[in-house]
N, CA, C and O of each residue as an XYZ file, in Angstrom:
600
protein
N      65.013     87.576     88.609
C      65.325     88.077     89.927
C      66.790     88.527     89.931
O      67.616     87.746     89.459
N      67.162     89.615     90.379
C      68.802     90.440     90.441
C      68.674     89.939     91.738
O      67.685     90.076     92.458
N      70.136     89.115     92.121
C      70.690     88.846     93.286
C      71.351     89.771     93.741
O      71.575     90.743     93.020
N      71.881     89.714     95.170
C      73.524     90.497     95.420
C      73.965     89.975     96.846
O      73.506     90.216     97.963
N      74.562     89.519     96.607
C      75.128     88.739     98.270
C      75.494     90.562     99.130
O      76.006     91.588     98.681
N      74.865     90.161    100.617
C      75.361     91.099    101.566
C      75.643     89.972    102.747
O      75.525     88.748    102.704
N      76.146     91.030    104.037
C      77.011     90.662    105.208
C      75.890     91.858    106.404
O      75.439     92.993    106.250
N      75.826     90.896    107.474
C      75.059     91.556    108.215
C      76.042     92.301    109.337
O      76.804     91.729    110.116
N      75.838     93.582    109.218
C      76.604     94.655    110.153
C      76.143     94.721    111.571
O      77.027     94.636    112.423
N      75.149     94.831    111.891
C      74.188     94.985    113.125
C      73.037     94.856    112.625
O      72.618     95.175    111.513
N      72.312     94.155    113.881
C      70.720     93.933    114.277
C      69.861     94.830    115.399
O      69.870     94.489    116.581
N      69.324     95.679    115.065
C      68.340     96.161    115.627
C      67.031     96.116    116.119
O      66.312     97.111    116.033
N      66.629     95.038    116.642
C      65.694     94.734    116.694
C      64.885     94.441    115.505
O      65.081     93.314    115.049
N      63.980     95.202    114.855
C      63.178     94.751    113.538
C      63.861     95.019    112.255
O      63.514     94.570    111.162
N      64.935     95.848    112.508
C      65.804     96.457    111.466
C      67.097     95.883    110.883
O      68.040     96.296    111.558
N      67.593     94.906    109.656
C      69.119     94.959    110.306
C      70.028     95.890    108.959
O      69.649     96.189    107.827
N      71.193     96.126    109.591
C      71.895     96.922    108.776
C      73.202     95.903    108.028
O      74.100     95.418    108.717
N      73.112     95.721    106.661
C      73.795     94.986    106.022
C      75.130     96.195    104.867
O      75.183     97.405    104.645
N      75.956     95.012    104.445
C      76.837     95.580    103.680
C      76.797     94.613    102.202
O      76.894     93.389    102.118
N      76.624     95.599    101.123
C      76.456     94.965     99.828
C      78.032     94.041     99.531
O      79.169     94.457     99.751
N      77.692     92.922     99.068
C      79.367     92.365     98.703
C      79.806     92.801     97.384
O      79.667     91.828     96.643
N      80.251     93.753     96.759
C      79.806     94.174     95.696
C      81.317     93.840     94.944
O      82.365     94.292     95.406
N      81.260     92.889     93.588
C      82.832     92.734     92.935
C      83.118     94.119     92.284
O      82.223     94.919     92.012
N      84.372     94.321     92.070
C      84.767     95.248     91.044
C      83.813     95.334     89.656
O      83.315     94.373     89.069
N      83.677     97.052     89.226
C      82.815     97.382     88.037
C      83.673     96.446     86.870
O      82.929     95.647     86.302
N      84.756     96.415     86.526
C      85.328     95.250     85.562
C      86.334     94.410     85.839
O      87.449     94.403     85.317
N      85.899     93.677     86.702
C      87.498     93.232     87.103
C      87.339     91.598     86.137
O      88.301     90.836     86.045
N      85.914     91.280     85.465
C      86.665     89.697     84.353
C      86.780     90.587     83.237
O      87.454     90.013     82.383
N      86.395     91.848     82.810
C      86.622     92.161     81.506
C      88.346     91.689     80.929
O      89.308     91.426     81.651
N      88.285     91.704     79.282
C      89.563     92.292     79.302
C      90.094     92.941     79.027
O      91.316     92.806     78.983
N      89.434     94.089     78.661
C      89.129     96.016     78.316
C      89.570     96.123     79.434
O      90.414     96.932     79.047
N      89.846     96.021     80.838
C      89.864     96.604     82.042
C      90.796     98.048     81.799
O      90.462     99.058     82.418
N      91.683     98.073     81.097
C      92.776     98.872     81.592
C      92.132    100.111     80.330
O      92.280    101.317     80.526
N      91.644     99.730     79.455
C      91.513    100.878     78.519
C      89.894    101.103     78.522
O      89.427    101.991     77.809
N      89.264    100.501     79.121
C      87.561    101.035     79.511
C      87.277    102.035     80.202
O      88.024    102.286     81.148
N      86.013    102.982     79.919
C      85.393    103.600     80.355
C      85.465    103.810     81.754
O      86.033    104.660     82.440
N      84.775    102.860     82.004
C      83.914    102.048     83.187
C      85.073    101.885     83.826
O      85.206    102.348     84.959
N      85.872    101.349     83.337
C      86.835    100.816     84.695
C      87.853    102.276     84.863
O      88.748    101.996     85.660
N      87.900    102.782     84.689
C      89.092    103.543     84.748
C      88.065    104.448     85.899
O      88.435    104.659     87.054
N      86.871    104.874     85.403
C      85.540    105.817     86.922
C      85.464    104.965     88.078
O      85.011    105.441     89.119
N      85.972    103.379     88.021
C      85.730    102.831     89.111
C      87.158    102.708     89.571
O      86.997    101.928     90.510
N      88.060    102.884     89.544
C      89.574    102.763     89.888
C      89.769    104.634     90.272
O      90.703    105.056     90.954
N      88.993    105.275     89.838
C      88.864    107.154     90.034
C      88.465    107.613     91.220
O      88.869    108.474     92.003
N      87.117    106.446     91.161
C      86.224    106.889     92.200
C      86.234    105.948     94.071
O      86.011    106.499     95.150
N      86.545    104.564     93.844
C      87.279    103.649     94.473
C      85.879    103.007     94.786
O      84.923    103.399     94.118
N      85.642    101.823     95.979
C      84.747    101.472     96.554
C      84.374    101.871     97.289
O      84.963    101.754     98.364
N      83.128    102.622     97.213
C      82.406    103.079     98.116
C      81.450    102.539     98.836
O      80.494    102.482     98.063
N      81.126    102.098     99.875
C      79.970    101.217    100.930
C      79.380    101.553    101.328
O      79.707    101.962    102.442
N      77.835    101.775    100.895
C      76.717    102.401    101.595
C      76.021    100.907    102.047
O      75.741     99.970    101.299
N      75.830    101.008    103.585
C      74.902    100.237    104.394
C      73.839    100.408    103.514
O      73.887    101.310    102.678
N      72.688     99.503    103.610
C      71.638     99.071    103.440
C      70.568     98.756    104.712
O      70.743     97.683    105.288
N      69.807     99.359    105.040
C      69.052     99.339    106.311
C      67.650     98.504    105.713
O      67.032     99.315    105.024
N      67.040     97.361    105.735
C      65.778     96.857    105.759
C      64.991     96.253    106.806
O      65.503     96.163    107.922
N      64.253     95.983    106.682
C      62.735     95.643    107.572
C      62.985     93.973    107.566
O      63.133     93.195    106.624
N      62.967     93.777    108.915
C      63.103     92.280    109.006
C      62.298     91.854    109.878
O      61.819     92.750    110.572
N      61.744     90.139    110.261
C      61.282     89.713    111.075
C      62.105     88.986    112.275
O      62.018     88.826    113.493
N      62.837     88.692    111.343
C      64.200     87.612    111.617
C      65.101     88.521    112.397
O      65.218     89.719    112.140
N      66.039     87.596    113.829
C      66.916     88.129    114.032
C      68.231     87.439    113.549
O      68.432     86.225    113.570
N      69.184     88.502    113.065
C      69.932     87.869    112.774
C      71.824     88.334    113.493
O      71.762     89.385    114.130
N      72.674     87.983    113.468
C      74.123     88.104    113.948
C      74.793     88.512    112.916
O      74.813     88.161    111.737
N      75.721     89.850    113.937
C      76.920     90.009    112.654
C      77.668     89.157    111.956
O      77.867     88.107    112.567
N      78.178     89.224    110.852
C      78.648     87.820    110.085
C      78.197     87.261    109.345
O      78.733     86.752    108.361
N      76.253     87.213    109.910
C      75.671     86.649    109.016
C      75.852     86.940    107.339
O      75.873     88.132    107.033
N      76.012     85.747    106.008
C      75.648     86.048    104.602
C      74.247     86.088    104.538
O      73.549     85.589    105.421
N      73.835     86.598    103.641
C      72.452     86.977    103.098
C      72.563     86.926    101.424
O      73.484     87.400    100.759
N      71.578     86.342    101.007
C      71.278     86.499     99.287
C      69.864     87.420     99.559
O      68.795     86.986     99.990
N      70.161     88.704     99.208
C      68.615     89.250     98.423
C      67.890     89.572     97.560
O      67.871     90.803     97.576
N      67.433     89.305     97.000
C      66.784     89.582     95.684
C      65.726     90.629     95.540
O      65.144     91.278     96.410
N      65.611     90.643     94.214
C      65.148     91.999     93.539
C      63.932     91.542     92.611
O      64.280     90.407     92.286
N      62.774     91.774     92.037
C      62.322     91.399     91.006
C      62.836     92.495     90.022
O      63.065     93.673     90.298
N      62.993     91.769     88.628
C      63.742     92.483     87.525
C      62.540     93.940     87.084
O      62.807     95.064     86.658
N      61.095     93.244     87.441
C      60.154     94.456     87.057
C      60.336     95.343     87.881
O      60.908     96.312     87.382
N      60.099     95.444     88.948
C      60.575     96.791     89.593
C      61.600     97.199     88.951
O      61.221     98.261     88.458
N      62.939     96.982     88.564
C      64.021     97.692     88.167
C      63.621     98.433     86.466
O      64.148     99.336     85.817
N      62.303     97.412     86.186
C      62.060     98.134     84.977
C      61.209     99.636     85.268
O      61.504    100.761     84.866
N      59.972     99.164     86.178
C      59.491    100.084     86.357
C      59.769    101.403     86.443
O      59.334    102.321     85.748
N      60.932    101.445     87.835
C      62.072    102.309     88.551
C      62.416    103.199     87.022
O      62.203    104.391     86.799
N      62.991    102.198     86.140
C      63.673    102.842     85.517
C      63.022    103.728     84.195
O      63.622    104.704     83.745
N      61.718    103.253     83.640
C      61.216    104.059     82.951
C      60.381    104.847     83.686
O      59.622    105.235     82.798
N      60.038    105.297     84.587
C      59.533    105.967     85.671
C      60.821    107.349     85.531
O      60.712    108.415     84.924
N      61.768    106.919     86.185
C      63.379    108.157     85.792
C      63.488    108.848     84.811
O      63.484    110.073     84.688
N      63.649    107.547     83.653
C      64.142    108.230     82.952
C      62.771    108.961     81.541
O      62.919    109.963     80.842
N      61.659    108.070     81.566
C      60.665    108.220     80.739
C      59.686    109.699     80.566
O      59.452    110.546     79.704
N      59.295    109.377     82.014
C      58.667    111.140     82.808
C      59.076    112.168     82.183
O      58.368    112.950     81.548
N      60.550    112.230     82.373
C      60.987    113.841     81.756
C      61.343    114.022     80.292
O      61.809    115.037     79.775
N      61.081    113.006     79.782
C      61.589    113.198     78.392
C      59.669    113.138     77.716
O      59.368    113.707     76.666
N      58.873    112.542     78.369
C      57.706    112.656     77.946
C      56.934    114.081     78.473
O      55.797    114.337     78.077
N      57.680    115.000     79.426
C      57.307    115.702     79.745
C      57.769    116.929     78.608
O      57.102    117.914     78.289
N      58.892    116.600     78.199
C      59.466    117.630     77.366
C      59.010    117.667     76.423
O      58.808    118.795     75.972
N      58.523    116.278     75.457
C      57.898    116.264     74.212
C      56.344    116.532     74.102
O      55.645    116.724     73.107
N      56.018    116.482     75.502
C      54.452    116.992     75.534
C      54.262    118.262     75.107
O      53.664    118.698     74.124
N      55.081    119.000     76.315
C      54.961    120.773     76.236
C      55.487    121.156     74.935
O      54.866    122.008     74.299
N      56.909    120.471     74.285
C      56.988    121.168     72.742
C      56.395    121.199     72.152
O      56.276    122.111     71.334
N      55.406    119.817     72.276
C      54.384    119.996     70.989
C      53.116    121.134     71.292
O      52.453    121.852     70.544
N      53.134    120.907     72.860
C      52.068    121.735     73.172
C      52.182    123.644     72.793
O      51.286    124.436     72.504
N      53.536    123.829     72.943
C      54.117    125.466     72.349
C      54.193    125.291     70.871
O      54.130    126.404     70.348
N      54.332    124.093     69.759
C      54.047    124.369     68.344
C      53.096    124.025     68.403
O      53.017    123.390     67.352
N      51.951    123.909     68.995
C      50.657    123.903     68.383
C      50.250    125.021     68.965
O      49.032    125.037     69.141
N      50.471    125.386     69.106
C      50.110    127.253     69.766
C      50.639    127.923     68.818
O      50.020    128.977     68.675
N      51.542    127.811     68.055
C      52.310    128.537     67.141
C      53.010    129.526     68.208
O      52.388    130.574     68.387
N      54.074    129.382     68.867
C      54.844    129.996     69.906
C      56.210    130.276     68.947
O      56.299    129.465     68.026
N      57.010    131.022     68.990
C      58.082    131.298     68.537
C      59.384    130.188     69.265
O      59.479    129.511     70.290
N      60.188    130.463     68.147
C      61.367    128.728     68.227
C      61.846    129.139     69.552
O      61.583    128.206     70.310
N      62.317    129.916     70.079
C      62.826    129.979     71.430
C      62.164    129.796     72.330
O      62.728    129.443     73.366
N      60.731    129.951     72.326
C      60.327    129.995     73.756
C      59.414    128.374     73.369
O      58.802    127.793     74.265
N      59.446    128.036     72.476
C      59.145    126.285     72.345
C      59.919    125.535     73.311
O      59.658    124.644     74.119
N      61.058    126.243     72.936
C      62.408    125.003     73.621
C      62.612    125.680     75.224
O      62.924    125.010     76.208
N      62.426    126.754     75.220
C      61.860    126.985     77.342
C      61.016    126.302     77.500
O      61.104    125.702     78.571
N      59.871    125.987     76.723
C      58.633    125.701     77.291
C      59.211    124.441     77.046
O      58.888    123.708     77.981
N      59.889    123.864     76.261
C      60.258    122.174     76.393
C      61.064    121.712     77.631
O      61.175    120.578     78.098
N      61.625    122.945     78.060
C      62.877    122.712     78.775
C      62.353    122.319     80.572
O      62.876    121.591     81.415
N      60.832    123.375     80.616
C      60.070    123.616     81.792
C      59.674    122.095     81.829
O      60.271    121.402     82.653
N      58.678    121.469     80.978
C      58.372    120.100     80.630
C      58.951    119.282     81.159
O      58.572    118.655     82.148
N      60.484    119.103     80.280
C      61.726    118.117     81.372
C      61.402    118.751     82.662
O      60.392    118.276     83.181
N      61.955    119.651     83.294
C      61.784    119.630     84.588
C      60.919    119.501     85.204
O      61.242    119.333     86.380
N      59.418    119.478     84.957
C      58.081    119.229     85.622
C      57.962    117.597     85.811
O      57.691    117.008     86.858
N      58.304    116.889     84.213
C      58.515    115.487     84.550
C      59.500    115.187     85.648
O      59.031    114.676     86.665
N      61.010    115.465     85.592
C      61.856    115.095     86.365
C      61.222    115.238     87.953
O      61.411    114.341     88.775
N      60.620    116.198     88.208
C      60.049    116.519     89.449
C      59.357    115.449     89.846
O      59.777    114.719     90.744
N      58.082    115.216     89.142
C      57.145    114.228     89.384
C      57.650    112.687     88.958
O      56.986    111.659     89.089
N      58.750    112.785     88.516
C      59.322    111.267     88.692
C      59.850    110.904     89.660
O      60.058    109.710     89.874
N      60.248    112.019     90.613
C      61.095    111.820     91.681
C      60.214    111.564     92.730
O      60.386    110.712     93.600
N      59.301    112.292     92.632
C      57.865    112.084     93.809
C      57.672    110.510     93.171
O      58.220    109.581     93.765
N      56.924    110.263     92.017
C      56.885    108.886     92.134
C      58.099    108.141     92.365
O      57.620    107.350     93.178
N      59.191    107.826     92.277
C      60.186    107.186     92.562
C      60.074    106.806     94.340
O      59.938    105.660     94.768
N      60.154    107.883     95.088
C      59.982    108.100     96.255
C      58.603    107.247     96.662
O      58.554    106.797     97.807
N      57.795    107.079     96.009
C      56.988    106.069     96.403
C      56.838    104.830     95.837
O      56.040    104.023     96.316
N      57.586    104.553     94.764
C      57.904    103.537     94.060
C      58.772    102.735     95.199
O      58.756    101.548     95.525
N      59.516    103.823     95.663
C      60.957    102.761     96.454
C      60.116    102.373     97.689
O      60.283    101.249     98.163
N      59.406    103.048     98.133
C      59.019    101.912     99.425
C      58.088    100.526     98.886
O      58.198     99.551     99.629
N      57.255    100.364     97.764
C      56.787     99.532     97.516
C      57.399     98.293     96.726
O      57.297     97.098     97.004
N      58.100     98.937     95.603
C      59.080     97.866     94.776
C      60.269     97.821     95.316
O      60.358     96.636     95.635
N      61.367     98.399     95.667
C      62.395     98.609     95.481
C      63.287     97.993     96.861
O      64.484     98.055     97.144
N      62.009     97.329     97.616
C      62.615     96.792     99.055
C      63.257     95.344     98.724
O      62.432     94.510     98.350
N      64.533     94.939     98.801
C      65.532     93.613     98.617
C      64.345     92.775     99.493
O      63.613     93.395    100.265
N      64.237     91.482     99.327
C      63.922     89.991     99.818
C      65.101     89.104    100.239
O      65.887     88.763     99.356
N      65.324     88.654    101.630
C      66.288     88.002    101.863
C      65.432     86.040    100.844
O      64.374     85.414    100.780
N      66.663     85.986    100.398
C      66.285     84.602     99.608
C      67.022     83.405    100.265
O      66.585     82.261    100.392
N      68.449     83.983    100.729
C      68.996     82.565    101.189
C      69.623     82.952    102.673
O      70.037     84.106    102.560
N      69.855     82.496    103.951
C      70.562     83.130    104.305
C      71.613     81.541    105.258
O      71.174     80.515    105.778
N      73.411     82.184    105.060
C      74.527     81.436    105.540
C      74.790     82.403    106.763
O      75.325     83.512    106.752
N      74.145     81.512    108.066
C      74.022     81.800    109.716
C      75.841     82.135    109.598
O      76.444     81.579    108.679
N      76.427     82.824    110.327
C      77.883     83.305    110.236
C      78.838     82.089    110.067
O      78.983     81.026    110.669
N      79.324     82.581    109.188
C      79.975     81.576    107.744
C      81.054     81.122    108.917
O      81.203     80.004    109.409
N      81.645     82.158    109.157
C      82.987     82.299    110.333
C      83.458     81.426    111.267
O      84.614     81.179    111.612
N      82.029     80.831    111.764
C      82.439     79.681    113.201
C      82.230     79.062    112.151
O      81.966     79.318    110.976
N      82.530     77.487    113.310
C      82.031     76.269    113.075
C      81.548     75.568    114.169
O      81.857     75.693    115.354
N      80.447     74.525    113.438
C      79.637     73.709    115.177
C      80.733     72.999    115.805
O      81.509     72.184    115.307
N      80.642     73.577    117.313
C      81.675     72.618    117.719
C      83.341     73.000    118.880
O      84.189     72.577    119.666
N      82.557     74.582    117.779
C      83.953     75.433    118.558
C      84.078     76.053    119.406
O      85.192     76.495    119.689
């Protein structure tokens, strides 16, 4: 299960809108200063996209939340992306050398392939994400902020 602590922004009735707590891309490395990775995340800065899910529960700004993920969906998700278009490409090449097609228009016709997969991965993705890809609240700390009493 992939965790990720969020913070509840507003409640909407069945809806609530949370904020991911998200640490720095390397901040225990100790590459930090000469990595990849860290130098696109110090480029690009923190960016915060709300998270909108389906709830039963009402809950208060403040509130912590743990939600979880199952790791298969993220597998799925991900050979779904990235698998599609590269199986799409190696289909149609083979499908233009077994035609005996000339070397250039193999590699259009490979090229069409990727993009037919990429297409239809995205349609499935798009329906992948409403079924797998919805977070599970697992734990939740009622607003950390007060205390009983006050």
């Amino acid at each position: 299960m992939i965790t990720e602590a969020a913070v509840v922004k507003r409640c909407d009735g069945r809806q609530v809108e949370l904020e991911l707590q998200r640490g720095s891309t390397c901040a225990g490395c100790d590459l930090n200063q000469a990595c990849g990775t860290g130098a696109l995340g110090r480029l690009l800065g923190q960016r915060r996209k709300p998270l909108i899910i389906d709830t039963e529960h009402e809950y208060a700004p403040g509130d912590r939340l743990l939600l979880g993920l199952p790791e298969s969906a993220l597998v799925k998700v991900s050979l779904t992306i990235y698998g599609l278009p590269l199986l799409g490409m190696v289909v149609a090449g083979l499908l233009a050398v077994l035609a005996s097609a000339a070397e250039i228009l193999v590699v259009l016709i490979a090229i069409i392939g990727f993009f037919c997969g990429y297409k239809f991965a995205t349609y499935l993705t798009q329906k992948l994400e409403q079924d797998l890809l919805v977070p599970h609240i697992i734990e939740i700390e009622v607003n950390p902020g007060t205390t009983a009493g006050s």
